[in-house]
DOPA-381854 format. One record per atom (N, C-alpha, C, O): residue in one letter; atom name; x, y, z. Coordinates in Angstrom, 3 decimals. Layout:
<rs>
["A","CA",[X,Y,Z]] ...
</rs>
This chain:
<rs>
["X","N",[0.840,-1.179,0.000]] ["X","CA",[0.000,0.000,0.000]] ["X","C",[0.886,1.245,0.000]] ["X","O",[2.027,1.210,0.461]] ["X","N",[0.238,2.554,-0.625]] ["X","CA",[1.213,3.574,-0.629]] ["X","C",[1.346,4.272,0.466]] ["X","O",[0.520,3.912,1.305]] ["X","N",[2.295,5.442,0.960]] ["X","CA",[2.454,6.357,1.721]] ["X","C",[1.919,7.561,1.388]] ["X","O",[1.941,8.570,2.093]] ["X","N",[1.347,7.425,0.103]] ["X","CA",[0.480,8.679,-0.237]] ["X","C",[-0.676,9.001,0.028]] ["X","O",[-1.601,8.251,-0.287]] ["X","N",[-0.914,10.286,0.719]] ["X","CA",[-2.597,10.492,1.339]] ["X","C",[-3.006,10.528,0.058]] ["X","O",[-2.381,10.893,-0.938]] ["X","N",[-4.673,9.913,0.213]] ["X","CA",[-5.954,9.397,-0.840]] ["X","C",[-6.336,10.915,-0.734]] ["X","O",[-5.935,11.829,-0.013]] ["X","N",[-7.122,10.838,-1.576]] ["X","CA",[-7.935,12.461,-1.899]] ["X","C",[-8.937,12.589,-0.738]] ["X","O",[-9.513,13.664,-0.573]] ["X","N",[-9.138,11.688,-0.038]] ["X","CA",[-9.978,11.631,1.405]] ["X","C",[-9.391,12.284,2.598]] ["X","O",[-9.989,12.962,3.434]] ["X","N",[-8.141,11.985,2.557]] ["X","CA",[-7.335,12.517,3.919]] ["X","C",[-6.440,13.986,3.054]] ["X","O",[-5.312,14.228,3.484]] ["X","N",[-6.825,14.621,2.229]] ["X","CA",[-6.098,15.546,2.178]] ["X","C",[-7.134,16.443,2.729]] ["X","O",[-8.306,16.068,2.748]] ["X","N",[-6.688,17.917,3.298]] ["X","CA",[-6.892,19.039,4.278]] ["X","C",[-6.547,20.303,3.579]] ["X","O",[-5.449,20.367,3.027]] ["X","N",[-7.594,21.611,3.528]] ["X","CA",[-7.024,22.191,2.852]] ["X","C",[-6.817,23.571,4.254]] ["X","O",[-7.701,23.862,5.061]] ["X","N",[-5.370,24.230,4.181]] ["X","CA",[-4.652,24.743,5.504]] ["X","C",[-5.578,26.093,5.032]] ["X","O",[-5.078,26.895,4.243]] ["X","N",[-7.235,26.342,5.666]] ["X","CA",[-8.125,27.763,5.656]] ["X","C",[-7.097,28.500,6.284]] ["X","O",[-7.020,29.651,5.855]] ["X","N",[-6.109,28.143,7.352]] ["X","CA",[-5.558,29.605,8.300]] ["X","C",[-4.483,30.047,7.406]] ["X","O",[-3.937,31.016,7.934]] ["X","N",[-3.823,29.692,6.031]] ["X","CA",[-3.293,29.873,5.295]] ["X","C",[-3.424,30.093,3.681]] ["X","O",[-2.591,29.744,2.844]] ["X","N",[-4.506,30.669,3.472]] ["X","CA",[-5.231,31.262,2.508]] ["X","C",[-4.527,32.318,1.691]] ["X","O",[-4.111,33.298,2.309]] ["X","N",[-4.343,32.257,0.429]] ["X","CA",[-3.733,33.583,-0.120]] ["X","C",[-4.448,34.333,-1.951]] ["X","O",[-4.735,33.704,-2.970]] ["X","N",[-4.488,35.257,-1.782]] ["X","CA",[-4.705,35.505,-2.972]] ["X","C",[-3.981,35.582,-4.092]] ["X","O",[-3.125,36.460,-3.981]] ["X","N",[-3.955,34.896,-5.385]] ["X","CA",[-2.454,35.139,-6.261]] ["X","C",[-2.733,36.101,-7.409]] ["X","O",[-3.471,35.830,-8.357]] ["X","N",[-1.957,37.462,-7.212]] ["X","CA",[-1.911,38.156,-8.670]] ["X","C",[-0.383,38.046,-9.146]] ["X","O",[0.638,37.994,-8.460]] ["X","N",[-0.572,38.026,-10.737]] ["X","CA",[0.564,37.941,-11.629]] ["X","C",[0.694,39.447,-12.280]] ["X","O",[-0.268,40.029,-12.781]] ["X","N",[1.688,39.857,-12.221]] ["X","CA",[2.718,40.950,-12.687]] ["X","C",[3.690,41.034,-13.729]] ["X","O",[4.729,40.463,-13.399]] ["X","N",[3.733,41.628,-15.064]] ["X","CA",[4.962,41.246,-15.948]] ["X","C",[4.801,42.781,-16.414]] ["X","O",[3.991,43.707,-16.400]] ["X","N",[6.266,42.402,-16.888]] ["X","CA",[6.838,43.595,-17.767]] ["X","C",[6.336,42.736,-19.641]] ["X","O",[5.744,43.404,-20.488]] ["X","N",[6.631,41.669,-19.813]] ["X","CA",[5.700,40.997,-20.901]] ["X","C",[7.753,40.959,-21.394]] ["X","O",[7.967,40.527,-22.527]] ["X","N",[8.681,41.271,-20.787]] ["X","CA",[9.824,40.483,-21.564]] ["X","C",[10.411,39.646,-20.548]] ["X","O",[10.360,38.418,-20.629]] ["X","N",[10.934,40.219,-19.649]] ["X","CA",[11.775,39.074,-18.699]] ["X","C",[11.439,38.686,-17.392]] ["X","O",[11.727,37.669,-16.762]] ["X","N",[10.673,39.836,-17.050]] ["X","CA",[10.532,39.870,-15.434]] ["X","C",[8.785,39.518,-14.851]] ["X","O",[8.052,40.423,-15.250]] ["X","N",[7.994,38.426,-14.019]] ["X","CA",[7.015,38.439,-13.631]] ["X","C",[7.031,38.024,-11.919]] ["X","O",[7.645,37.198,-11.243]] ["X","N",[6.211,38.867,-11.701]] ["X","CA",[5.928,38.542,-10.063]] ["X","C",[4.633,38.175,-9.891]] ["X","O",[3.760,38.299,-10.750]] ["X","N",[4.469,37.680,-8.694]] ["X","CA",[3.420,36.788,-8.363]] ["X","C",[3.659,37.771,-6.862]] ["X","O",[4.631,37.949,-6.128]] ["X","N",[2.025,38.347,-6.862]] ["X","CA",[1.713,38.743,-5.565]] ["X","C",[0.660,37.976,-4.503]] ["X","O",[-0.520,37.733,-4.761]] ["X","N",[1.262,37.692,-3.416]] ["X","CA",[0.057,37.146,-2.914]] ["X","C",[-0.128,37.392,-1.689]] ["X","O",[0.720,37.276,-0.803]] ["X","N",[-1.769,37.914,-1.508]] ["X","CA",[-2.007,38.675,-0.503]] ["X","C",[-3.041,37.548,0.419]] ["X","O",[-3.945,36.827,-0.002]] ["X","N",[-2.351,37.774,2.240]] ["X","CA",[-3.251,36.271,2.705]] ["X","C",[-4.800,36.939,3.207]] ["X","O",[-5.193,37.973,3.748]] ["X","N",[-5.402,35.657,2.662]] ["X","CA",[-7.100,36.275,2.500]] ["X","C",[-7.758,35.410,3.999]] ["X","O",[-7.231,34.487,4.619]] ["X","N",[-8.703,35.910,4.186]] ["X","CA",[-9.758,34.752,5.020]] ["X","C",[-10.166,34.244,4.457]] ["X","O",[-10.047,34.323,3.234]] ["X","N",[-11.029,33.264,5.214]] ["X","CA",[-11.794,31.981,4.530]] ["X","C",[-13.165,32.809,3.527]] ["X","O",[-13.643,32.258,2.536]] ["X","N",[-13.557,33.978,3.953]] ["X","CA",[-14.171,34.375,3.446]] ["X","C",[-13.976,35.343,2.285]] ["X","O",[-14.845,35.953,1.663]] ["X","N",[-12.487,35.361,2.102]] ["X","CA",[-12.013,36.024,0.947]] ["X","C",[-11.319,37.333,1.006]] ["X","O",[-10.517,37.590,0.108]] ["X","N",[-11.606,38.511,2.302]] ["X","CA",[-11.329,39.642,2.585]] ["X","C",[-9.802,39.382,2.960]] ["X","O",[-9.192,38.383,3.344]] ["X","N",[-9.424,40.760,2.676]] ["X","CA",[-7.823,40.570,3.450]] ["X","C",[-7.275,40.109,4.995]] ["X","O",[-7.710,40.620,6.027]] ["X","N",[-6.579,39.396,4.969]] ["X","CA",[-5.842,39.080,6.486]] ["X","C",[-4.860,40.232,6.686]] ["X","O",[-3.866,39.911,6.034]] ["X","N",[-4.634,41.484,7.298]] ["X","CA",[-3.783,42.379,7.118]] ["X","C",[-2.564,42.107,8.523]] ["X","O",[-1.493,42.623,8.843]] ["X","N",[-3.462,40.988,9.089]] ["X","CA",[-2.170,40.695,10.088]] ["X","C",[-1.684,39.034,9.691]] ["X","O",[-2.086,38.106,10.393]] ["X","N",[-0.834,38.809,8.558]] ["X","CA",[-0.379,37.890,7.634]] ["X","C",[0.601,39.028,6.846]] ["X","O",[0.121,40.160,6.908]] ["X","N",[1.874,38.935,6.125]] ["X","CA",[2.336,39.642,5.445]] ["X","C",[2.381,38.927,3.861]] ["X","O",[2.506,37.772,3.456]] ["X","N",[2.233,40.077,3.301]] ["X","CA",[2.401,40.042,1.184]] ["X","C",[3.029,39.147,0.911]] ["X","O",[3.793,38.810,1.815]] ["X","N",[3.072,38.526,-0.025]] ["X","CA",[4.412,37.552,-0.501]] ["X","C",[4.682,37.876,-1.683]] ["X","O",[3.778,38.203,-2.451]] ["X","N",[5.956,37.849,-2.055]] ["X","CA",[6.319,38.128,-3.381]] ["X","C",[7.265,37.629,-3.724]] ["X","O",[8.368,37.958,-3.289]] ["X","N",[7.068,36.645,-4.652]] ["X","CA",[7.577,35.870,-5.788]] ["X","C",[8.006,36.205,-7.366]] ["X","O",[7.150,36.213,-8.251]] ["X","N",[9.882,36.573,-7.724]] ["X","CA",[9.627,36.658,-8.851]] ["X","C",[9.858,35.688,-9.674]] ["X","O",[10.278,34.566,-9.388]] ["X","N",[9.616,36.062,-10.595]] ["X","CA",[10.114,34.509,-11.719]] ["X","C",[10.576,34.885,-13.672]] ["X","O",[10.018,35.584,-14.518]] ["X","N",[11.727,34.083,-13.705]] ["X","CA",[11.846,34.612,-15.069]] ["X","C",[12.189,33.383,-15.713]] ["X","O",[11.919,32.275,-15.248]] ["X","N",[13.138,33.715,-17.425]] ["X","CA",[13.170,32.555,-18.007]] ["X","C",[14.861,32.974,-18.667]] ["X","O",[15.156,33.968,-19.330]] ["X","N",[15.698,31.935,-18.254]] ["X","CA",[16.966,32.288,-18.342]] ["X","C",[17.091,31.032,-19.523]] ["X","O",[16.565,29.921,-19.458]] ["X","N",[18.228,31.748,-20.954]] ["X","CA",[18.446,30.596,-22.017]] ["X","C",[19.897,30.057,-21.281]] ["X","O",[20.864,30.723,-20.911]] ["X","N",[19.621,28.362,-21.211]] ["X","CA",[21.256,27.904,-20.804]] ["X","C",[21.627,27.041,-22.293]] ["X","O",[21.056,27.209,-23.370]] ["X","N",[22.467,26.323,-22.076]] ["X","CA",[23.654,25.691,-23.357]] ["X","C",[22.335,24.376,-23.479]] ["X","O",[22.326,23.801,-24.567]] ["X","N",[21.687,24.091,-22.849]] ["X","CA",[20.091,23.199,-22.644]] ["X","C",[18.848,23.475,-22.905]] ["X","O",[18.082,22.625,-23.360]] ["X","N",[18.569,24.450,-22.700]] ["X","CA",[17.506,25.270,-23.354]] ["X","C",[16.776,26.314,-22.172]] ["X","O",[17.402,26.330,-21.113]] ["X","N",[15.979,26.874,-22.198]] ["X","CA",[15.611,27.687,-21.407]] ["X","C",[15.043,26.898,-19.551]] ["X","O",[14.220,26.081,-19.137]] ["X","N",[16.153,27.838,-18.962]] ["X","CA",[15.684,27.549,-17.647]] ["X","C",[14.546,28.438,-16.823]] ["X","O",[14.725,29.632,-16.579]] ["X","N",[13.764,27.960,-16.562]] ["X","CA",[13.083,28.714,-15.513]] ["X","C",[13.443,29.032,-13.751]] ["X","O",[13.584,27.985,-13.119]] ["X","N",[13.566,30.032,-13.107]] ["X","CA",[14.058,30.852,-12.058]] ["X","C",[13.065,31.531,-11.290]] ["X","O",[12.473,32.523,-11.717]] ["X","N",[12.918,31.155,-10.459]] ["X","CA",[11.747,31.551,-9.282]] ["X","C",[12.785,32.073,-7.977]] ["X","O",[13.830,31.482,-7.705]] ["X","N",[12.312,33.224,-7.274]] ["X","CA",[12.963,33.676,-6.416]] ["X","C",[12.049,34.322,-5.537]] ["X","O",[11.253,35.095,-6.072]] ["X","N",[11.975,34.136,-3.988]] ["X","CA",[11.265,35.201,-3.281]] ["X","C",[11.662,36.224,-3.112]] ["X","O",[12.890,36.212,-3.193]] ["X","N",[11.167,37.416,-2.853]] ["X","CA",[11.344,38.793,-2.497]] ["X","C",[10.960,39.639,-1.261]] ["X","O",[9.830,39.584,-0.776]] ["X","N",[12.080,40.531,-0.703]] ["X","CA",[11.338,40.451,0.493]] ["X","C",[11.287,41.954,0.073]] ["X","O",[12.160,42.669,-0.420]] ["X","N",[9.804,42.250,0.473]] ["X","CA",[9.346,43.810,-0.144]] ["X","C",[8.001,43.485,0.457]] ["X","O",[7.452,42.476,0.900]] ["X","N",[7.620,45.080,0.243]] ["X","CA",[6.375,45.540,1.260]] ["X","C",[5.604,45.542,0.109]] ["X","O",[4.414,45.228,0.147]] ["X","N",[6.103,45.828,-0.793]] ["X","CA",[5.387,46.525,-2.244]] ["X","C",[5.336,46.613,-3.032]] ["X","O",[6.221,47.468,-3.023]] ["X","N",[4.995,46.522,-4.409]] ["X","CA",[5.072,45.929,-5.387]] ["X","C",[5.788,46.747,-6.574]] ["X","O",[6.303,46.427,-7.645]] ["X","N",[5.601,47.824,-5.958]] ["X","CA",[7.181,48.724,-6.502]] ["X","C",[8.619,48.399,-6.121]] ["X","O",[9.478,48.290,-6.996]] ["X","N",[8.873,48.256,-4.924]] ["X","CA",[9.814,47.921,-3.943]] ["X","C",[10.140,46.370,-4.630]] ["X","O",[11.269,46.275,-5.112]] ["X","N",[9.341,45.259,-4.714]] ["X","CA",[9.562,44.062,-5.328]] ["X","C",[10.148,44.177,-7.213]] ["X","O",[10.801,43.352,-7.853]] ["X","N",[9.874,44.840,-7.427]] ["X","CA",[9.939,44.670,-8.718]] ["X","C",[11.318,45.652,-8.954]] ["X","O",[11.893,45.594,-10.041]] ["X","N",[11.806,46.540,-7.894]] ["X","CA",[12.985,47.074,-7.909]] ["X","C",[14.520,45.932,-7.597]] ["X","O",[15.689,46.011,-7.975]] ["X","N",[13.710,44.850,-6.670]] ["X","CA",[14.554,44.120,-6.085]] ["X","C",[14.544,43.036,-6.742]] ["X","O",[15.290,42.184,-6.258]] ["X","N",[13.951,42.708,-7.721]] ["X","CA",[13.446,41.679,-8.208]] ["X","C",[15.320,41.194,-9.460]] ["X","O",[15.554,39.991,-9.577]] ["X","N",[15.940,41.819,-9.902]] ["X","CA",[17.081,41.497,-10.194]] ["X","C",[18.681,41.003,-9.154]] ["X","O",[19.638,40.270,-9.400]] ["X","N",[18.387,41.636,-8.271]] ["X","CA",[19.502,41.101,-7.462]] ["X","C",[18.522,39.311,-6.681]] ["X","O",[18.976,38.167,-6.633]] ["X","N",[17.401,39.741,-6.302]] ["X","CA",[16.712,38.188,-5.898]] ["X","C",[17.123,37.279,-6.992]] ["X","O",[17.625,36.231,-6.587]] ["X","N",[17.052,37.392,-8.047]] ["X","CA",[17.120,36.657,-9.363]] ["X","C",[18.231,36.317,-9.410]] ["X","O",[18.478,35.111,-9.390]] ["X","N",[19.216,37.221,-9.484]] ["X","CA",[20.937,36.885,-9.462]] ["X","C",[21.358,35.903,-8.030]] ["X","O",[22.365,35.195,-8.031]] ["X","N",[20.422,35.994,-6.845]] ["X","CA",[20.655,35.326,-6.004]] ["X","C",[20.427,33.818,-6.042]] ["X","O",[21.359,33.054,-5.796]] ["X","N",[19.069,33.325,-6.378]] ["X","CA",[18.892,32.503,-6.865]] ["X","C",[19.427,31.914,-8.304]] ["X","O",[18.610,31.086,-8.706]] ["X","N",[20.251,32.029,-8.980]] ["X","CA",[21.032,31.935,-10.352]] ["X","C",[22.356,30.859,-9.707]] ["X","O",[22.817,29.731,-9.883]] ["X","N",[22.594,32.261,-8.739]] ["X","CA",[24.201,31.422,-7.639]] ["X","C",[23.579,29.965,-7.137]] ["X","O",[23.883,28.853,-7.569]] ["X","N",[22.978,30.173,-6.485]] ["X","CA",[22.163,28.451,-5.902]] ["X","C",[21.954,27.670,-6.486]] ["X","O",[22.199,26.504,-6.176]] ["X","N",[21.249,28.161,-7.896]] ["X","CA",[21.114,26.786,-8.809]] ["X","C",[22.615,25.825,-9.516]] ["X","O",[22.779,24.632,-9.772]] ["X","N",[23.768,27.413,-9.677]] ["X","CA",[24.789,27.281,-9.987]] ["X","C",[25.287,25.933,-8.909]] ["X","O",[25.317,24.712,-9.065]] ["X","N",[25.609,26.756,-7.888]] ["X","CA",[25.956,25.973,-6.795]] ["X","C",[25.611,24.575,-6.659]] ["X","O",[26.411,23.640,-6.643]] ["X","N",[24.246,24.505,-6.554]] ["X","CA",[23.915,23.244,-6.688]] ["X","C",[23.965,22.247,-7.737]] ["X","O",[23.822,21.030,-7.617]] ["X","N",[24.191,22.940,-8.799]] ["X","CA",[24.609,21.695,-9.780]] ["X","C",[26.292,21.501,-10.035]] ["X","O",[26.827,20.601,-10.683]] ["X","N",[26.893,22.530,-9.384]] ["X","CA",[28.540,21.972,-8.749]] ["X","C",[28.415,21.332,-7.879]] ["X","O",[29.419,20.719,-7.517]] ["X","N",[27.497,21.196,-7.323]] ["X","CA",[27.538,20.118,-6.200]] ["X","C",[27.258,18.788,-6.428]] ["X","O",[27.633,17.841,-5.738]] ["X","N",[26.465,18.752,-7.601]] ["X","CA",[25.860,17.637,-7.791]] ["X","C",[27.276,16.809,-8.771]] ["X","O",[27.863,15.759,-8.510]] ["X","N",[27.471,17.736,-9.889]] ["X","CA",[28.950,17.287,-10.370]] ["X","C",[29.882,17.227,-9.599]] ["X","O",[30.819,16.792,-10.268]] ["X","N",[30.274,17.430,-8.389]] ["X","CA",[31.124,16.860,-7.357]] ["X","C",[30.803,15.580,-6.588]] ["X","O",[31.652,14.788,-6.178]] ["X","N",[29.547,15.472,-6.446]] ["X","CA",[28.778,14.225,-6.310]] ["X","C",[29.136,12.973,-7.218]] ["X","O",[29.821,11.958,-7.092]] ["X","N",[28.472,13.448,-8.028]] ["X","CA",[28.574,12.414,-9.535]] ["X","C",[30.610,11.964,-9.436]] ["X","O",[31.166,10.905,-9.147]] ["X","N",[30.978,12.845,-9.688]] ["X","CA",[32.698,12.575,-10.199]] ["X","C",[33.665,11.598,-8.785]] ["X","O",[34.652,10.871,-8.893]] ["X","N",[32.841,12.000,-7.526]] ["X","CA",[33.686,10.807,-6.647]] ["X","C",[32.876,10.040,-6.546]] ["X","O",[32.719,9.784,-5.352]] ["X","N",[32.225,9.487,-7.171]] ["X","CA",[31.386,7.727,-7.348]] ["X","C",[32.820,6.990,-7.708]] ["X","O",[33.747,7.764,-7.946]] ["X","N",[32.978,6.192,-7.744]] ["X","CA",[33.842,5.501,-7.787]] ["X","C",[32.911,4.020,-8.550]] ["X","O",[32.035,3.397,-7.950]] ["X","N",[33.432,3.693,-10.102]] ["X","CA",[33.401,2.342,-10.813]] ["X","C",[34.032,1.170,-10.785]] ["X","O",[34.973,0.922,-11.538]] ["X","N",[33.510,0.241,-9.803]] ["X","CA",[34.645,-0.900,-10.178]] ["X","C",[33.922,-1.973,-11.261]] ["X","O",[32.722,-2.138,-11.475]] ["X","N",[34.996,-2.587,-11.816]] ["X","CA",[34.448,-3.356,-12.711]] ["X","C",[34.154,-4.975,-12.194]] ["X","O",[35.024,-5.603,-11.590]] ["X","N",[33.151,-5.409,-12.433]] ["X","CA",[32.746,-6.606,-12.463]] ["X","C",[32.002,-6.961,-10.870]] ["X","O",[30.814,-6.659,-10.752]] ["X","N",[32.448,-7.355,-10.131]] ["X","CA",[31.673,-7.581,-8.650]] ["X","C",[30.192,-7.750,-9.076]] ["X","O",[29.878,-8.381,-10.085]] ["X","N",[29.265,-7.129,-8.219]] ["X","CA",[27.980,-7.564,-8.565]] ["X","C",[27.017,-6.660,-8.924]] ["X","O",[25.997,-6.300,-8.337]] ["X","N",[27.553,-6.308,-10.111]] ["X","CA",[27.098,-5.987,-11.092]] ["X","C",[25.823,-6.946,-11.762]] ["X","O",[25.333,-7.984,-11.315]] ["X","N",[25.500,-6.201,-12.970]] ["X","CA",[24.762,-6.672,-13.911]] ["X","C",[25.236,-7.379,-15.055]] ["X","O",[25.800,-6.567,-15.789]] ["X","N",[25.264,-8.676,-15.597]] ["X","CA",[26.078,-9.311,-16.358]] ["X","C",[26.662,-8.356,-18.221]] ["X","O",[26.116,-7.930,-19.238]] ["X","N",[27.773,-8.459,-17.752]] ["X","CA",[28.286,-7.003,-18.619]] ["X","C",[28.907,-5.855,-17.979]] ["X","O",[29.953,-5.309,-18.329]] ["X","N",[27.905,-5.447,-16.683]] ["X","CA",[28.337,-4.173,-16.517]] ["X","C",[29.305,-3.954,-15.372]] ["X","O",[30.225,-4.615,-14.892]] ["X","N",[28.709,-2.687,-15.097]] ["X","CA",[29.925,-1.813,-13.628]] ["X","C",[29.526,-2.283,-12.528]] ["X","O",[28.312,-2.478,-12.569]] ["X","N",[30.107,-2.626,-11.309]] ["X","CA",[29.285,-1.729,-10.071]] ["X","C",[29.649,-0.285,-9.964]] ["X","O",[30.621,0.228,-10.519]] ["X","N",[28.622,0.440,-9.059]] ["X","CA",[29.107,1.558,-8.590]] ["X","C",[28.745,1.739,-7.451]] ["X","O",[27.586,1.596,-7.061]] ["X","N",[30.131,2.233,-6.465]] ["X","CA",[30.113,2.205,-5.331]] ["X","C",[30.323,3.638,-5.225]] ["X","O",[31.244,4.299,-5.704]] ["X","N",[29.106,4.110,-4.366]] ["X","CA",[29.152,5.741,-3.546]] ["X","C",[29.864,6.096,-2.596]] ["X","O",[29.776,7.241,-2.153]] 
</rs>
């Protein structure tokens, strides 16, 4: 049987309610505002804004997509900050896929042991 909740036991978190608006310049830059609502839809003004930007960066693979939070009151203020968040998140993804190629490169291949008839083992 799985570890996955059935559509019966899922819960949806009312004390965490938000409203989502989308923001673009229509070339590189879109934010996602989201303001936390009540169950009844009106603003929660004691909850703070969230702001999310997101763009589309071309790599040597094809276009990556880049999501970054922002910490801003305002949606002027976000969309001012919205390039250094972006450059921040750029480093991390960087980072993390040097990490992952540092990962990958000390695996260590030995040949034959118990393997698959033909192949490698690989020992982590």
């Amino acid at each position: 049987m799985s570890d996955q909740p059935v559509v019966g036991d899922i819960e949806v978190d009312t004390e965490n309610l938000y409203r989502e608006e989308s923001f673009s310049d229509l070339k590189v830059a879109s934010i996602r505002r989201l303001t936390p609502v009540r169950t009844d839809g009106s603003d929660d003004p004691d909850r703070p804004t969230l702001f999310i930007g997101e763009t589309t960066l071309m790599s040597q693979r094809g276009p990556l997509p880049v999501q970054a939070n922002i910490e801003a009151s305002t949606l002027s203020e976000a969309f001012e900050k919205f390039p250094a968040a972006i450059n921040v998140a750029v480093e991390q993804l960087i980072e993390q896929a040097r990490e992952m190629q540092r990962q990958e490169a000390s695996r260590i291949v030995v040949p034959g042991g118990q393997a698959p008839p033909g192949g490698s083992r690989i020992i982590s």
